[in-house]
Every structure is written in structure tokens, then in C-alpha cells.
N, C-alpha and C positions, 0 to 999 in steps of 0.2 A: 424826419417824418414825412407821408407822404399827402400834406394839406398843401392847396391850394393857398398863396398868402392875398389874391385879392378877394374868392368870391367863400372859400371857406372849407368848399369842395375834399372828403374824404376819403375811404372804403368803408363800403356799403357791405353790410351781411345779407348771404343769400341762403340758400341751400339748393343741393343738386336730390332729386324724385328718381330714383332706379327703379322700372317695375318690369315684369315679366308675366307671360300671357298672352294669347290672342284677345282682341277686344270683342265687345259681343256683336256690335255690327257686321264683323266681318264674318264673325258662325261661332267665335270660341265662349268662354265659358265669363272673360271678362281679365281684366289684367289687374296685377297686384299689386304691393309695395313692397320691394325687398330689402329698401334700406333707404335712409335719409341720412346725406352728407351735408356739411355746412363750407360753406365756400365762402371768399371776399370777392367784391370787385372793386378794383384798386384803378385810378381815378390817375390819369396818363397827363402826369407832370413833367414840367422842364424845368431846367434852370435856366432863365434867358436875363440876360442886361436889361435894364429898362431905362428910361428916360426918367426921372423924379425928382419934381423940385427947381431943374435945372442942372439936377445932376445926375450922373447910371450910380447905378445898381442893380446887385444881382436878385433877385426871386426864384422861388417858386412857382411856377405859375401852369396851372391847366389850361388842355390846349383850347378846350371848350372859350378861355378868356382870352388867350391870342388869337383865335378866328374871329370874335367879334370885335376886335378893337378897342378892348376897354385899356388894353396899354399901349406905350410908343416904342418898339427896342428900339435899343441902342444903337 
């Protein structure tokens, strides 16, 4: 799965807005909705070793958590 195992970190549900149309500031008439897609954003995991306890191991871990330092690799 694609969580995060120290801060919890998932994918997120979005949606993608398709419209078509001139906008009315620009002169047109104003722009539409043509369709609503729903998207994830998926949340840019690793497997890295880690230092714990005294001992490695391997995680999951978002990189969000390895730029701050909340772990030690391996």
C-alpha cells in the first residue's frame, strides 16, 4: 500500500474541471463545464533502511519524512 509508516501520509482524492469557452473578461460569452474527472494524488514513497532501536530496517517512508529528519538511514 502506498502509506507512509511514520507520518500516516496517503492518496489524496482530487478531481480534474474541463471547461470550454472564452471567459467574459476577455469579450466571450463566459466558459463552461464539460466534464468532472476524479483523479488521486499519490503521496511519493520509498523504501529506505532505517536505523531503529539499534537496529535497520526497512520502511515505507515519504519523502516529505526523509527531508526533515524525522528518521536516521541506514
Amino acid at each position: 500500500m502506498r502509506v507512509c509508516q511514520l507520518c500516516g501520509k496517503k492518496p489524496a482524492v482530487g478531481r480534474t474541471i474541463t471547461t470550454r469557452g472564452l471567459p467574459k473578461k476577455v469579450g466571450g460569452i463566459g466558459t463552461k463545464v464539460t466534464g468532472i474527472t476524479k483523479r488521486r494524488f499519490k503521496p511519493n514513497i520509498q523504501k529506505v533502511r532505517v536505523n531503529v532501536d539499534g537496529g535497520t530496517k526497512r520502511m515505507r517512508i515519504c519523502t516529505r519524512c526523509l527531508k526533515s529528519g524525522r528518521v536516521q538511514k541506514a
